[in-house]
N, C-alpha and C positions, 0 to 999 in steps of 0.2 A: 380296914380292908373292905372292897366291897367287895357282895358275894354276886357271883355267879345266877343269871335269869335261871329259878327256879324250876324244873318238869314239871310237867300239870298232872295231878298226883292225884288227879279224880278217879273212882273208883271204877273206872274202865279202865286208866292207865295204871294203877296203884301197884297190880300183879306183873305187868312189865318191869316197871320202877326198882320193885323188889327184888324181882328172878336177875333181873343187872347186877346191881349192887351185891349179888350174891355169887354173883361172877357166870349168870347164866343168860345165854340170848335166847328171846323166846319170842316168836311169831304167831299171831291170830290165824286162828283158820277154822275155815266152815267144817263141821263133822261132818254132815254128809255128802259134802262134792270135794272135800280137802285142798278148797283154792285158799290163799292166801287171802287177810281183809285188812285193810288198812288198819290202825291201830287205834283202838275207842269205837269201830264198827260194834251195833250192836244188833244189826241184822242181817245174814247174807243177802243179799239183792239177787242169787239167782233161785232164791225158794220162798225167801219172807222167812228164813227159819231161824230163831235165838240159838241154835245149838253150837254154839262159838267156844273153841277151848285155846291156850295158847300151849303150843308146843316147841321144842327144843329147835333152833333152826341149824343148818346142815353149819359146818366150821368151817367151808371153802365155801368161795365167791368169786363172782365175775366184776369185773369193775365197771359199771355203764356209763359214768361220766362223774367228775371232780372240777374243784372250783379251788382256786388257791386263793386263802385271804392276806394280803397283806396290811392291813390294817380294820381294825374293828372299831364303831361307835363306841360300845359299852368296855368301860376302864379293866374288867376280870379279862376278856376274851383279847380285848387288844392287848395287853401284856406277855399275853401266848403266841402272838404274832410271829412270822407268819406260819400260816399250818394250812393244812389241805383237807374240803371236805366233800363229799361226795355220795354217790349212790350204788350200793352193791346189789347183786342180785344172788340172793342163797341158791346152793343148786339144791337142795330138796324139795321144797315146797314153791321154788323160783318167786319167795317173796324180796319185794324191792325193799333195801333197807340204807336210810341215812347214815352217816357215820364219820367219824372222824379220818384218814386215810394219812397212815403213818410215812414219816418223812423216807424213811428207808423205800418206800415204794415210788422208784421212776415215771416218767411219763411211759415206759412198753410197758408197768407192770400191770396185765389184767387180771391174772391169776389173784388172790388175798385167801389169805384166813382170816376170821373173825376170832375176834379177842374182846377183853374188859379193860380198861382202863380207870384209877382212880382218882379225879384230878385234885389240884389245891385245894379246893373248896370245899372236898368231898361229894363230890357228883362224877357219877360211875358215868362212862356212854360207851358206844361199840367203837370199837378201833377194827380197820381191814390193816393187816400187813402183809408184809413177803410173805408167797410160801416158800417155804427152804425147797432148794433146788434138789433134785433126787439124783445123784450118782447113776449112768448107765453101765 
């Protein structure tokens, strides 16, 4: 079997990596301005400041745009063919986040929650899916 292109599990990302696999999403953010930082940021850019912690990101999302792959280079990912991936935007801290974008979600759907998912290979990543509709 091959496995799956491993996450880069450098000790910036390591605590990402983990808090996933532990079925938790979690976003970098500057403690004192609380803006979102890309992931492996190891300095805010609007202070120069290290005070970087990663916290819990909100479970609903907006959907900013997706990419449908129907066929993949690598033997693990094309096997999963085809799937949908994309870019959400959490509404708490409005960090932009990659992810996988569950089939169940239409082209209208902008609404998602965020989820974990555990694939073959055992590599956790974010899943957006439906949000269940709410009864009025």
């Amino acid at each position: 079997m091959v496995a799956r292109p491993r996450p880069n599990e450098t000790h910036t990302y390591r605590t990402f990596w983990s808090d996933l696999a532990n079925g938790s999403i979690t976003v970098q953010v500057c403690d004192i301005c609380e803006v979102p930082l890309a992931y492996g940021t190891l300095i805010c850019a609007d202070h120069g400041d290290k005070s970087i912690s990663f916290r819990e990101a909100a479970k609903s999302a907006k959907v900013i745009t997706r990419t449908r792959i129907e066929r993949h280079p690598h033997p693990i990912l094309d096997q999963e063919t085809p799937y949908t991936i994309g870019v959400v935007q959490e509404e708490h801290y409005g960090a932009q986040i990659y992810c996988r974008i569950d089939e169940g979600c239409g082209l209208d759907c902008d609404e998602v929650e965020l989820t974990t998912a555990t694939f073959g290979d055992d590599v956790t990543l974010i899943v957006a899916t439906s949000k269940p509709k709410v009864d009025s």
